[in-house]
CHARMM internal coordinates of N, CA and C (Angstrom, degrees):
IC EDIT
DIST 1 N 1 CA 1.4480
DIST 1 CA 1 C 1.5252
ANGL 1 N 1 CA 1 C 110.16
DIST 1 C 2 N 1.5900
ANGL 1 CA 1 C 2 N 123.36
DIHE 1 N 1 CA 1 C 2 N 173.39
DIST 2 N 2 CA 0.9907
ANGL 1 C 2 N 2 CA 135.86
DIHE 1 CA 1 C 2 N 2 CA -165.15
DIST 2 CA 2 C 1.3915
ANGL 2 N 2 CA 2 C 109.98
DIHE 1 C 2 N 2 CA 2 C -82.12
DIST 2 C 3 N 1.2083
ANGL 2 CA 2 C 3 N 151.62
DIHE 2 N 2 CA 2 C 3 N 118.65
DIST 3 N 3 CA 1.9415
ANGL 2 C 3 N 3 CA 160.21
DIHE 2 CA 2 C 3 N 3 CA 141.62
DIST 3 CA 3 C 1.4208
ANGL 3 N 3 CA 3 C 102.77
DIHE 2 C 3 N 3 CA 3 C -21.25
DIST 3 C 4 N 1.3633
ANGL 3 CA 3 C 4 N 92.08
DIHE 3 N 3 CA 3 C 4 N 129.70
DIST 4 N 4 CA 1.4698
ANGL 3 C 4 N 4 CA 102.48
DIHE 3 CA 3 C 4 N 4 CA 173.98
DIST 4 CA 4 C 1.2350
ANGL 4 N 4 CA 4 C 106.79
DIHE 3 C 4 N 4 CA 4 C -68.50
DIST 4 C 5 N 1.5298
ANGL 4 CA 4 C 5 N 113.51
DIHE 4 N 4 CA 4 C 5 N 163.39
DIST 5 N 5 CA 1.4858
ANGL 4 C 5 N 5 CA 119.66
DIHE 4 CA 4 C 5 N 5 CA -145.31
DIST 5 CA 5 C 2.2828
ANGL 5 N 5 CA 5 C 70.88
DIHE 4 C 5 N 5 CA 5 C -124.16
DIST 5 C 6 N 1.4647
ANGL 5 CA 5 C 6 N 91.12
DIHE 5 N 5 CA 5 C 6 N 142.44
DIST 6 N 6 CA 1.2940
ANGL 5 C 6 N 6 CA 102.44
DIHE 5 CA 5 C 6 N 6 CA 176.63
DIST 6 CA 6 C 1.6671
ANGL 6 N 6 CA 6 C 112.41
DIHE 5 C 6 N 6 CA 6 C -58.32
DIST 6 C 7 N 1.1980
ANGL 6 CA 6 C 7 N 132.01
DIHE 6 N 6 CA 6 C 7 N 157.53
DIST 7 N 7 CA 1.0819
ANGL 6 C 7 N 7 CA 132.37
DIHE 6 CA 6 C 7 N 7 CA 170.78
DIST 7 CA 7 C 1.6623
ANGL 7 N 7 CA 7 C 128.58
DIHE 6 C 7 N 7 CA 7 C -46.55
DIST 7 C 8 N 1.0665
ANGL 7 CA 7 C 8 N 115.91
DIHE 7 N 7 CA 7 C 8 N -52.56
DIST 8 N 8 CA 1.6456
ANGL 7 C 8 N 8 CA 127.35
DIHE 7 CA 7 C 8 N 8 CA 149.80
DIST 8 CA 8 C 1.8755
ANGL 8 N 8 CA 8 C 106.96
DIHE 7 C 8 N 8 CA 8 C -45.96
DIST 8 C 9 N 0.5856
ANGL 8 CA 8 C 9 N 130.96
DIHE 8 N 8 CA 8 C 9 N -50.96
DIST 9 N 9 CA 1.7905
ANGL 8 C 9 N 9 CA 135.85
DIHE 8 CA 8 C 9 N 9 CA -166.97
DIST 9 CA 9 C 1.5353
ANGL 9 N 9 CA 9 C 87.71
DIHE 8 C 9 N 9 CA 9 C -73.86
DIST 9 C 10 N 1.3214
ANGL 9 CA 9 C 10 N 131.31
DIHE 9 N 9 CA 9 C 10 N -73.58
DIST 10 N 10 CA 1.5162
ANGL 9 C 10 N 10 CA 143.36
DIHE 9 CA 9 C 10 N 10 CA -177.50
DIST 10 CA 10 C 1.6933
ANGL 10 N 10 CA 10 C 107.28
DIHE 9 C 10 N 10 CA 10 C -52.69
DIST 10 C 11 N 1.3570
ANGL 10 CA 10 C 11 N 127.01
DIHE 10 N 10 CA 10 C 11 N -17.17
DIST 11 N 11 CA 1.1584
ANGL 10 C 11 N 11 CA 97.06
DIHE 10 CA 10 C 11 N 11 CA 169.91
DIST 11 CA 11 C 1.9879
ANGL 11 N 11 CA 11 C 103.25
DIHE 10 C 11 N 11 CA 11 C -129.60
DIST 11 C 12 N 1.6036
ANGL 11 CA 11 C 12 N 99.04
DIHE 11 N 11 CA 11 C 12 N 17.38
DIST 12 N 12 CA 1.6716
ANGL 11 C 12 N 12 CA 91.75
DIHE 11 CA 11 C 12 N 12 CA 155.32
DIST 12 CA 12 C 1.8562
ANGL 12 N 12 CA 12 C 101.86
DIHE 11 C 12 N 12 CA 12 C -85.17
DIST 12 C 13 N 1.3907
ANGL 12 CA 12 C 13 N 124.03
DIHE 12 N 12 CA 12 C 13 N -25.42
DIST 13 N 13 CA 1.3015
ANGL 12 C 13 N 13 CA 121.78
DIHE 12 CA 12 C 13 N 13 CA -168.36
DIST 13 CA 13 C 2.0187
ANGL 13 N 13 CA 13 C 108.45
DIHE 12 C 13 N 13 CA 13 C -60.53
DIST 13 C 14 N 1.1871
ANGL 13 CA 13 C 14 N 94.75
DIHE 13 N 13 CA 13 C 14 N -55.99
DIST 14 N 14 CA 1.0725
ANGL 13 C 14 N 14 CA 125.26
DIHE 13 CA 13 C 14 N 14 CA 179.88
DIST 14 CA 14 C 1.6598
ANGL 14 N 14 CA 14 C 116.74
DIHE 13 C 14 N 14 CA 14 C -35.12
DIST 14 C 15 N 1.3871
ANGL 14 CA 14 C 15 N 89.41
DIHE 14 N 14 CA 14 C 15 N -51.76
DIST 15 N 15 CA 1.9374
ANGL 14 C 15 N 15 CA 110.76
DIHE 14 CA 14 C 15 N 15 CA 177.16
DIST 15 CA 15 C 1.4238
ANGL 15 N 15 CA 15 C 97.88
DIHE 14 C 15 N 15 CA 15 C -68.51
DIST 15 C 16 N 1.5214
ANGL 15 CA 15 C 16 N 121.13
DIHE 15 N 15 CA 15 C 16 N -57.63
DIST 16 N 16 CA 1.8450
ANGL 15 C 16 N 16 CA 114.16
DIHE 15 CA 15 C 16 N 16 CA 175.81
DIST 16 CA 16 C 1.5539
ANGL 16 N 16 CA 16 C 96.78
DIHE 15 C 16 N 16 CA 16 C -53.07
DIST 16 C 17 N 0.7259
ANGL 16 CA 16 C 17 N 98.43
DIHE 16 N 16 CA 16 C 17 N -68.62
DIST 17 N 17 CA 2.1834
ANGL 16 C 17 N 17 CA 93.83
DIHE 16 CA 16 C 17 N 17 CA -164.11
DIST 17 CA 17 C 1.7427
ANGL 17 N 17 CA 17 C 103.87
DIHE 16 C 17 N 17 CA 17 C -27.29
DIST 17 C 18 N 1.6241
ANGL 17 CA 17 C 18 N 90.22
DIHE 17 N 17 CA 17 C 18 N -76.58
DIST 18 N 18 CA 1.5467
ANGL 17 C 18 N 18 CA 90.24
DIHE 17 CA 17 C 18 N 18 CA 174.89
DIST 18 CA 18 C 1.4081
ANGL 18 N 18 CA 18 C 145.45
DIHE 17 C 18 N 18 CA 18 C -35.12
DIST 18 C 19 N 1.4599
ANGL 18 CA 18 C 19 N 100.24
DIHE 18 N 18 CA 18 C 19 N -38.88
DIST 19 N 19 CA 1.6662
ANGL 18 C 19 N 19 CA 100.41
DIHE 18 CA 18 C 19 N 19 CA -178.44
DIST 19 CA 19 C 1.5611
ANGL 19 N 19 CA 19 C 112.49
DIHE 18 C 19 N 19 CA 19 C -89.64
DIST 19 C 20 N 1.7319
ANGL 19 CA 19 C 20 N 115.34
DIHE 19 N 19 CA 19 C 20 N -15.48
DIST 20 N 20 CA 1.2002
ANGL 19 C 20 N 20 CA 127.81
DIHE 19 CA 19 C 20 N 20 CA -160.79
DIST 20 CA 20 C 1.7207
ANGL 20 N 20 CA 20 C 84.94
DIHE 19 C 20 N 20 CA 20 C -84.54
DIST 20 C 21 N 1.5160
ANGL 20 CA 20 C 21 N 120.37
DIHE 20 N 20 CA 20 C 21 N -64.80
DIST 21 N 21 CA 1.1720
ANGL 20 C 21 N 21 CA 124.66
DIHE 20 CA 20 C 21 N 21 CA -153.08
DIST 21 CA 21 C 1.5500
ANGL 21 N 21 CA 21 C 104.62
DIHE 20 C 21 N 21 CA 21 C -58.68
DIST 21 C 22 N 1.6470
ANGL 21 CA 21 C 22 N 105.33
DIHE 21 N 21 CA 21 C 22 N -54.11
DIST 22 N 22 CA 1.4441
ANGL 21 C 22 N 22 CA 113.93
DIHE 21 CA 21 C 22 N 22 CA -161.75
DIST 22 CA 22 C 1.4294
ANGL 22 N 22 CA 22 C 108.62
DIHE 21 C 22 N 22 CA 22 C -95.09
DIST 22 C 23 N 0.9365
ANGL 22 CA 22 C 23 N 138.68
DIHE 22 N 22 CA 22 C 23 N -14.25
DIST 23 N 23 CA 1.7209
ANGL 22 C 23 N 23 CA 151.99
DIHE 22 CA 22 C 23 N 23 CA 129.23
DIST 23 CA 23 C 2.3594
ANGL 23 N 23 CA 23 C 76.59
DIHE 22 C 23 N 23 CA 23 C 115.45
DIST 23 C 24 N 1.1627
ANGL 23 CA 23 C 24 N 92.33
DIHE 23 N 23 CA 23 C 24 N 43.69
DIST 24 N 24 CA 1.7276
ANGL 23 C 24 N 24 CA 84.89
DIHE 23 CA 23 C 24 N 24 CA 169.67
DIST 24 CA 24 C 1.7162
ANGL 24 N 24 CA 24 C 104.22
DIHE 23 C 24 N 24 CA 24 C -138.51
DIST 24 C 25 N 1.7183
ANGL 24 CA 24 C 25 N 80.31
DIHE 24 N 24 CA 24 C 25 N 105.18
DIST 25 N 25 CA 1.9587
ANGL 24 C 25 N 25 CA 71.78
DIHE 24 CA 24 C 25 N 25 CA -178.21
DIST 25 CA 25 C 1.7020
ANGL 25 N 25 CA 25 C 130.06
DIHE 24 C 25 N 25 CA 25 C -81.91
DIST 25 C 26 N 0.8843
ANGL 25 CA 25 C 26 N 106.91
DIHE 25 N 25 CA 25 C 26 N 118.15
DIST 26 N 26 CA 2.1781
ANGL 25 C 26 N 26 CA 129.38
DIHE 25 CA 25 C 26 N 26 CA 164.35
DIST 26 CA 26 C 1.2691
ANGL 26 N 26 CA 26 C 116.11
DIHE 25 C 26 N 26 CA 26 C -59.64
DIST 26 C 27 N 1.1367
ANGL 26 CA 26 C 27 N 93.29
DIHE 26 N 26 CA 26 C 27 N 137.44
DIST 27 N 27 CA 1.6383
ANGL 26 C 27 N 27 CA 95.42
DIHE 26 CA 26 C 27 N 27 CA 149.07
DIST 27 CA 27 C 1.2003
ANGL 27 N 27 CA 27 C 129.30
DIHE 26 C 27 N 27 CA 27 C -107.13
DIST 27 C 28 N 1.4167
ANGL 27 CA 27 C 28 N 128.56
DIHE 27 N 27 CA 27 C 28 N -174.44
DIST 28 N 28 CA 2.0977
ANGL 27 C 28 N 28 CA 113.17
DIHE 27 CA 27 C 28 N 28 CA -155.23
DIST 28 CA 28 C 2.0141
ANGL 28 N 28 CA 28 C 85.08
DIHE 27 C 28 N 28 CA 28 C -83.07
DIST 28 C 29 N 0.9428
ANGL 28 CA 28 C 29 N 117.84
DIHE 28 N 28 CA 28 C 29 N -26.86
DIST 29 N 29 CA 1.6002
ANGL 28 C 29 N 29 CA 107.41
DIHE 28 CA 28 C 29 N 29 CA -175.05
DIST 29 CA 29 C 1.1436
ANGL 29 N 29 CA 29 C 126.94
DIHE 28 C 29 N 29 CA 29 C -90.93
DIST 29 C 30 N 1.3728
ANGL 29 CA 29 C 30 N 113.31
DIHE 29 N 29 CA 29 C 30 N 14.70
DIST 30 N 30 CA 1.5886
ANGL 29 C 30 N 30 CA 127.98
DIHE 29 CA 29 C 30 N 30 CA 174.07
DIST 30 CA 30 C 1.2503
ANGL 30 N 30 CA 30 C 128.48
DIHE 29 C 30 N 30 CA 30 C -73.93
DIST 30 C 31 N 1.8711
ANGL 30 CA 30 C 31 N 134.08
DIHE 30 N 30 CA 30 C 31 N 123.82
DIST 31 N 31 CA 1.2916
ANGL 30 C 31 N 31 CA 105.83
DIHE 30 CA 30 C 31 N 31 CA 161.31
DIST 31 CA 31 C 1.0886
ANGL 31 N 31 CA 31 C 129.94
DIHE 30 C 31 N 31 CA 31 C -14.59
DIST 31 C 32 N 1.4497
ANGL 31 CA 31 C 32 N 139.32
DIHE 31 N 31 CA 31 C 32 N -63.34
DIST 32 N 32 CA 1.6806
ANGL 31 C 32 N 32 CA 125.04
DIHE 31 CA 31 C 32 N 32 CA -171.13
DIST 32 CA 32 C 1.4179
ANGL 32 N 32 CA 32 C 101.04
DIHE 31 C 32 N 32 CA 32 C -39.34
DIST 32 C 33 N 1.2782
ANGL 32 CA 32 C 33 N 117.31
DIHE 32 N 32 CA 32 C 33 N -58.40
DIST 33 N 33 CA 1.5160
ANGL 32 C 33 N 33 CA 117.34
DIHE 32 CA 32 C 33 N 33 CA -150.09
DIST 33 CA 33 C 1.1023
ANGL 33 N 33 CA 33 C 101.12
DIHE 32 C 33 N 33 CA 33 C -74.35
DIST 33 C 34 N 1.5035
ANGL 33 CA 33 C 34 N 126.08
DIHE 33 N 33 CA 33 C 34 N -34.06
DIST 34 N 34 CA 1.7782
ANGL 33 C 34 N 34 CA 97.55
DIHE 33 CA 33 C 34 N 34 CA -175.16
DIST 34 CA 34 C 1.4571
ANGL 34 N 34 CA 34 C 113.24
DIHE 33 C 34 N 34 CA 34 C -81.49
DIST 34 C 35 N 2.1373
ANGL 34 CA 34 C 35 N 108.25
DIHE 34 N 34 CA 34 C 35 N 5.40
DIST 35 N 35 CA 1.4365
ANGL 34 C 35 N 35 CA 98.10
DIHE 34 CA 34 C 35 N 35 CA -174.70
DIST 35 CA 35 C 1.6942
ANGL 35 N 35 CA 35 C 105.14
DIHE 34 C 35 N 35 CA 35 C -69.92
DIST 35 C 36 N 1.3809
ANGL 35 CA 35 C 36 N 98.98
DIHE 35 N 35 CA 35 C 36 N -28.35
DIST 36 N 36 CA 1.0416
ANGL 35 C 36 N 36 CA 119.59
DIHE 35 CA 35 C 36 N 36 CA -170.15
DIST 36 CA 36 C 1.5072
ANGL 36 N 36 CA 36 C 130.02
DIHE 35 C 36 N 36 CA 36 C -56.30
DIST 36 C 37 N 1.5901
ANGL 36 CA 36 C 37 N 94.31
DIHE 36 N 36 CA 36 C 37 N -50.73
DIST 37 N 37 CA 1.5774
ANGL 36 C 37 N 37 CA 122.01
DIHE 36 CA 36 C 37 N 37 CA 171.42
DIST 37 CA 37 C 1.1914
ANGL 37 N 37 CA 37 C 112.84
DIHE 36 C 37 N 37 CA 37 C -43.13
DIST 37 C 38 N 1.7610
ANGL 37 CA 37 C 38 N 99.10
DIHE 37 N 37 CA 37 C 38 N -63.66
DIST 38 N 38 CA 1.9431
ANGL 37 C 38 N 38 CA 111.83
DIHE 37 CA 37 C 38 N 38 CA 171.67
DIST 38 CA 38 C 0.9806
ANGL 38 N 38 CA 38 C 129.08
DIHE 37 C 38 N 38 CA 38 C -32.79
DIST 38 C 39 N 1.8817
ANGL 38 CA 38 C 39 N 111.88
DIHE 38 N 38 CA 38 C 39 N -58.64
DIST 39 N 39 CA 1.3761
ANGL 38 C 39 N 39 CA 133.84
DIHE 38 CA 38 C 39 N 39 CA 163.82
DIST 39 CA 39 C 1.9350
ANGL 39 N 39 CA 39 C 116.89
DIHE 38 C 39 N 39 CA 39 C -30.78
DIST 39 C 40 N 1.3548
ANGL 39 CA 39 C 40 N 96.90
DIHE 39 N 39 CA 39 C 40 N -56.08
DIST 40 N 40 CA 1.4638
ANGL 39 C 40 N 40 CA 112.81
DIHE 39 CA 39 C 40 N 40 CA -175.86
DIST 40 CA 40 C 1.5232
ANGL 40 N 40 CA 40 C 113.93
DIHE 39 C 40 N 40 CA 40 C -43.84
DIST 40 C 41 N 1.6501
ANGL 40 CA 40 C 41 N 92.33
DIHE 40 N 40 CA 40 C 41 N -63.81
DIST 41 N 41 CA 2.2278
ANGL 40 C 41 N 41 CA 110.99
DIHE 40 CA 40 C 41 N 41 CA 177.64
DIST 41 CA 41 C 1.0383
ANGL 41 N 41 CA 41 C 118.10
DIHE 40 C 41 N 41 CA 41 C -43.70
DIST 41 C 42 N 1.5378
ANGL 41 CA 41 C 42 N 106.69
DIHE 41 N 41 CA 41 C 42 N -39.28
DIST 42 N 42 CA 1.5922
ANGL 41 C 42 N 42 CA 137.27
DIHE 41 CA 41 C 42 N 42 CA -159.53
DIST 42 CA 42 C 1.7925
ANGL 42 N 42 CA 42 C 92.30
DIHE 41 C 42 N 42 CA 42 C -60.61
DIST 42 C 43 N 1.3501
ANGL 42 CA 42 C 43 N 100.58
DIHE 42 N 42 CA 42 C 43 N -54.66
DIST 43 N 43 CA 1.5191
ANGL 42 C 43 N 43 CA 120.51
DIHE 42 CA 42 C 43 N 43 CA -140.24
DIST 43 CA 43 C 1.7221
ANGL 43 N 43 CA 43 C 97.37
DIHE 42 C 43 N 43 CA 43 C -84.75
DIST 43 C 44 N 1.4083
ANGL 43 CA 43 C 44 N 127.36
DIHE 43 N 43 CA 43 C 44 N -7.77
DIST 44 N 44 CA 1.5011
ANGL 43 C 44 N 44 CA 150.62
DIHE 43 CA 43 C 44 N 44 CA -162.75
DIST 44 CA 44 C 1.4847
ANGL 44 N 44 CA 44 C 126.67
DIHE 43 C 44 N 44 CA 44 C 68.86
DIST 44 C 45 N 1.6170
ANGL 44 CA 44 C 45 N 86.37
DIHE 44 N 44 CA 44 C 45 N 47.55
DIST 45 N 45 CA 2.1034
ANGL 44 C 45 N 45 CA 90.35
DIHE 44 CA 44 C 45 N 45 CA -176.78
DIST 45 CA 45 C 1.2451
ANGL 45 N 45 CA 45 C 109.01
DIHE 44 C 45 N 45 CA 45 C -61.71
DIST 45 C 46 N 1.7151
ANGL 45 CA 45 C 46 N 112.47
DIHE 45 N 45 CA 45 C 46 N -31.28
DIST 46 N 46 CA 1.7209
ANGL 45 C 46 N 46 CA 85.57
DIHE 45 CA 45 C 46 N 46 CA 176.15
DIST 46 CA 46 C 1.4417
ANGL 46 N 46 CA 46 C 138.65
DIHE 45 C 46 N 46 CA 46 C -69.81
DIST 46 C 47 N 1.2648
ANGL 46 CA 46 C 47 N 100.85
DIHE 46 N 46 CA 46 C 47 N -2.03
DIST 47 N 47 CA 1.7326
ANGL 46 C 47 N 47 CA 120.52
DIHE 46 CA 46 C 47 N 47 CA -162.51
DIST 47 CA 47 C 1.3049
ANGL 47 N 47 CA 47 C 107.23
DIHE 46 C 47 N 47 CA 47 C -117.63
DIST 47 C 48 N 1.7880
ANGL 47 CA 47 C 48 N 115.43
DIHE 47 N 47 CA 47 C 48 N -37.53
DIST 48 N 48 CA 1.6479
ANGL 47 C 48 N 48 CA 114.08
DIHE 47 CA 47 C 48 N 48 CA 177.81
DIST 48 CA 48 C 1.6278
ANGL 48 N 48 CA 48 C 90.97
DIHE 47 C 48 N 48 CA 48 C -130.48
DIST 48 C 49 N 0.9084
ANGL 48 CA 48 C 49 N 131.03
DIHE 48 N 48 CA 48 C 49 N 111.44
DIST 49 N 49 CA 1.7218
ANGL 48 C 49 N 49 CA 123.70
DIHE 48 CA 48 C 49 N 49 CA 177.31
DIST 49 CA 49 C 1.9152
ANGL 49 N 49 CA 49 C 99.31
DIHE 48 C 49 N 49 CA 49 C -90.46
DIST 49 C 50 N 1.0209
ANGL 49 CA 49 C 50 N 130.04
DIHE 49 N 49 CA 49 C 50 N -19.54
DIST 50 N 50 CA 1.3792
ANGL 49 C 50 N 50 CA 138.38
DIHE 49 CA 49 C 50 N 50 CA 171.35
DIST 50 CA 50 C 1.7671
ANGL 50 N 50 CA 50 C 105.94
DIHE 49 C 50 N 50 CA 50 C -59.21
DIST 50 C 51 N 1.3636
ANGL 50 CA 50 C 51 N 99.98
DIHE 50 N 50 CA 50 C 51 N -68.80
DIST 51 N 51 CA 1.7248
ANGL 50 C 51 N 51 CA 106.97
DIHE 50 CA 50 C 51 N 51 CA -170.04
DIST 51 CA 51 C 1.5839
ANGL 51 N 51 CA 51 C 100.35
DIHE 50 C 51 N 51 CA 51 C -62.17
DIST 51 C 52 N 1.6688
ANGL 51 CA 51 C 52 N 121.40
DIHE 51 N 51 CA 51 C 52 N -29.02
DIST 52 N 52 CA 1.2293
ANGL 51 C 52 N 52 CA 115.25
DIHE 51 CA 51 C 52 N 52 CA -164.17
DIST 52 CA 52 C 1.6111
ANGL 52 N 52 CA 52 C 104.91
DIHE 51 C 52 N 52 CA 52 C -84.38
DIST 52 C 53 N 1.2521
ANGL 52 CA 52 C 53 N 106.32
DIHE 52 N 52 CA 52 C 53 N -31.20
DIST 53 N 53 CA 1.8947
ANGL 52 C 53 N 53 CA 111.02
DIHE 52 CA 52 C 53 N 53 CA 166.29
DIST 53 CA 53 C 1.2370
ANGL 53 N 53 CA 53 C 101.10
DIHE 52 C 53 N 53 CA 53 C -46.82
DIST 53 C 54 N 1.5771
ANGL 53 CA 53 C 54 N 116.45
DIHE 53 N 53 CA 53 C 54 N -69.56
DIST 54 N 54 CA 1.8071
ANGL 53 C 54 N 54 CA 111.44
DIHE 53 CA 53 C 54 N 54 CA -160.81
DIST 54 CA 54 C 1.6866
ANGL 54 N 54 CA 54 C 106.16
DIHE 53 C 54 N 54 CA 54 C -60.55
DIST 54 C 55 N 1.2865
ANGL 54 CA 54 C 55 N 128.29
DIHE 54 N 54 CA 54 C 55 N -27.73
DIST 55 N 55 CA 1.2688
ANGL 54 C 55 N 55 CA 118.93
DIHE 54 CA 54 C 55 N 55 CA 155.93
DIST 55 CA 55 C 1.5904
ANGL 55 N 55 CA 55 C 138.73
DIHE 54 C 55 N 55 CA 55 C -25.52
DIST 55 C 56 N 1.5862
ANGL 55 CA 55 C 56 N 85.15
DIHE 55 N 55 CA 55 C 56 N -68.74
DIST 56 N 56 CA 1.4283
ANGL 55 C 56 N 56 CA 108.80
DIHE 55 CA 55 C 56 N 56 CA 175.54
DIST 56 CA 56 C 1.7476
ANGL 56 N 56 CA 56 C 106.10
DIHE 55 C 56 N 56 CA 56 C -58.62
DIST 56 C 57 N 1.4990
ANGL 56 CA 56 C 57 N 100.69
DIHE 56 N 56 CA 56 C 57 N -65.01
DIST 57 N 57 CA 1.8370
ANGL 56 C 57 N 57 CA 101.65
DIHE 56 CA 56 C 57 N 57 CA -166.46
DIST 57 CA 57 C 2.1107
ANGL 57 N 57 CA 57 C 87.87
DIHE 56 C 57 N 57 CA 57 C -45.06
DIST 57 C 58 N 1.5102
ANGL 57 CA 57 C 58 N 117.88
DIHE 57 N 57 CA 57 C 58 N -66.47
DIST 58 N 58 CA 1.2837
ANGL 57 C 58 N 58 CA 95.73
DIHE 57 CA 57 C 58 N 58 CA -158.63
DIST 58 CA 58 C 1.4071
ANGL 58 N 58 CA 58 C 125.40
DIHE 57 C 58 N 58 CA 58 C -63.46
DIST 58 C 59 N 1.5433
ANGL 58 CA 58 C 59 N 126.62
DIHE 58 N 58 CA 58 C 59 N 10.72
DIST 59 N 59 CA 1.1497
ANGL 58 C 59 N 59 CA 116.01
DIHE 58 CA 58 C 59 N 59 CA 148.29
DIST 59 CA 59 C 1.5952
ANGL 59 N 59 CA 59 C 126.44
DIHE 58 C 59 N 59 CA 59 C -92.96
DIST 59 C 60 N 0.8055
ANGL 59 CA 59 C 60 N 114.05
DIHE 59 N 59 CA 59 C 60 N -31.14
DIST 60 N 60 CA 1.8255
ANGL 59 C 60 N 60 CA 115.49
DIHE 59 CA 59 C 60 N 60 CA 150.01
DIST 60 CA 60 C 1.4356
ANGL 60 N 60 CA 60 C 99.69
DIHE 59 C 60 N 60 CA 60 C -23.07
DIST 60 C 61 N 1.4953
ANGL 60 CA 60 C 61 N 109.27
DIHE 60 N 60 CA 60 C 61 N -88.39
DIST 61 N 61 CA 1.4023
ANGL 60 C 61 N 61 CA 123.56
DIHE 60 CA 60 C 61 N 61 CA -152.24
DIST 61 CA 61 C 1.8740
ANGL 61 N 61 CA 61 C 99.55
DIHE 60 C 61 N 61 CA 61 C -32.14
DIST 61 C 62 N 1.3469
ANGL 61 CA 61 C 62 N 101.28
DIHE 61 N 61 CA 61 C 62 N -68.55
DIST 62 N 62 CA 1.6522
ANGL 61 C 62 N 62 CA 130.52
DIHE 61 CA 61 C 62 N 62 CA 178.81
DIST 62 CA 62 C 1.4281
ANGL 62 N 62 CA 62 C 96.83
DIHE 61 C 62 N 62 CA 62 C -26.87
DIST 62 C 63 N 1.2974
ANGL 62 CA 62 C 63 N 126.57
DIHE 62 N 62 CA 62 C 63 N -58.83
DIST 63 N 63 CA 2.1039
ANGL 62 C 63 N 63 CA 138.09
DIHE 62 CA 62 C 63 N 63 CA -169.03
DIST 63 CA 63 C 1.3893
ANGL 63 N 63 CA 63 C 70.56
DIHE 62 C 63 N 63 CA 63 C -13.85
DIST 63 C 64 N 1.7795
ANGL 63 CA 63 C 64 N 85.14
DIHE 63 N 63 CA 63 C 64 N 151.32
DIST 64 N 64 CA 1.5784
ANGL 63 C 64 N 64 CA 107.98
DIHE 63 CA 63 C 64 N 64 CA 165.13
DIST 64 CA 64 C 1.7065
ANGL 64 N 64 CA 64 C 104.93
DIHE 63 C 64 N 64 CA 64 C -75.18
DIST 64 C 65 N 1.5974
ANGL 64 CA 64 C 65 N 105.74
DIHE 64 N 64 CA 64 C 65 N -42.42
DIST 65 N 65 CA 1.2241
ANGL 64 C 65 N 65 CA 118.55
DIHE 64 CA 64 C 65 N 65 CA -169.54
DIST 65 CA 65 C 1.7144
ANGL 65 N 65 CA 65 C 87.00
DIHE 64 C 65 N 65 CA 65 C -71.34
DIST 65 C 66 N 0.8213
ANGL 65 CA 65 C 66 N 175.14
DIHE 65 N 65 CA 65 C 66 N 66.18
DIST 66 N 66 CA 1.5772
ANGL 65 C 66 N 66 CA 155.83
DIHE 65 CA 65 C 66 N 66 CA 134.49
DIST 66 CA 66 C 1.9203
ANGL 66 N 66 CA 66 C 89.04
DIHE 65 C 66 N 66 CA 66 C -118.25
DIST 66 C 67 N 1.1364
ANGL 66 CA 66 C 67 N 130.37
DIHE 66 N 66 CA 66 C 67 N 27.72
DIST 67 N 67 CA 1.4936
ANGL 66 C 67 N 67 CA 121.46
DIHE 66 CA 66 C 67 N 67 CA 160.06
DIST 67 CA 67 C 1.1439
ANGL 67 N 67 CA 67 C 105.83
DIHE 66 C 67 N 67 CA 67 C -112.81
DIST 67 C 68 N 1.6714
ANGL 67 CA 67 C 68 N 133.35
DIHE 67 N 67 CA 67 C 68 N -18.38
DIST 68 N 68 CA 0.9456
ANGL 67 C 68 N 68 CA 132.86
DIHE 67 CA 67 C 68 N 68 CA 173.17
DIST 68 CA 68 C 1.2685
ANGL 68 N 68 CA 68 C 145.39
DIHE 67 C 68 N 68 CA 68 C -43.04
DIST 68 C 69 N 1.0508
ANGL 68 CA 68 C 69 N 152.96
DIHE 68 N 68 CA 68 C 69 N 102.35
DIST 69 N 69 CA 1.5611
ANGL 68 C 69 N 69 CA 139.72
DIHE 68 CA 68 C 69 N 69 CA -141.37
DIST 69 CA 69 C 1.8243
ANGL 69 N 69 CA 69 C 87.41
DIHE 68 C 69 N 69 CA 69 C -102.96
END
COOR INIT
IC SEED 1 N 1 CA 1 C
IC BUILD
């Protein structure tokens, strides 16, 4: 599986995901992102950083705001 991505790397990713997916742009020190961050640990990024990505993307996808046209 994939290496966790250092903390700086994991929350520049985070800011692309976010603003790309949900068309609302963050910055790396924003609530979103540390909801996000949490989400990640939560999910075992330090141990599987793969399973903890598909975590993250499928709550993106889910955002209320990601139906938004």
């Amino acid at each position: 599986s994939a290496s966790a991505p250092s903390d700086a790397e994991l929350r520049a990713q985070l800011v692309v995901l976010h603003t790309r997916m949900l068309s609302q742009p963050v910055t790396s020190d924003s609530s979103e992102v540390d909801a996000l961050v949490e989400l990640f640990d939560a999910a075992g990024g330090a141990v599987d950083a793969e399973q903890a990505w598909g975590t993250v993307l499928h709550a993106l996808l889910r955002h209320p705001r990601g139906v938004l046209f």
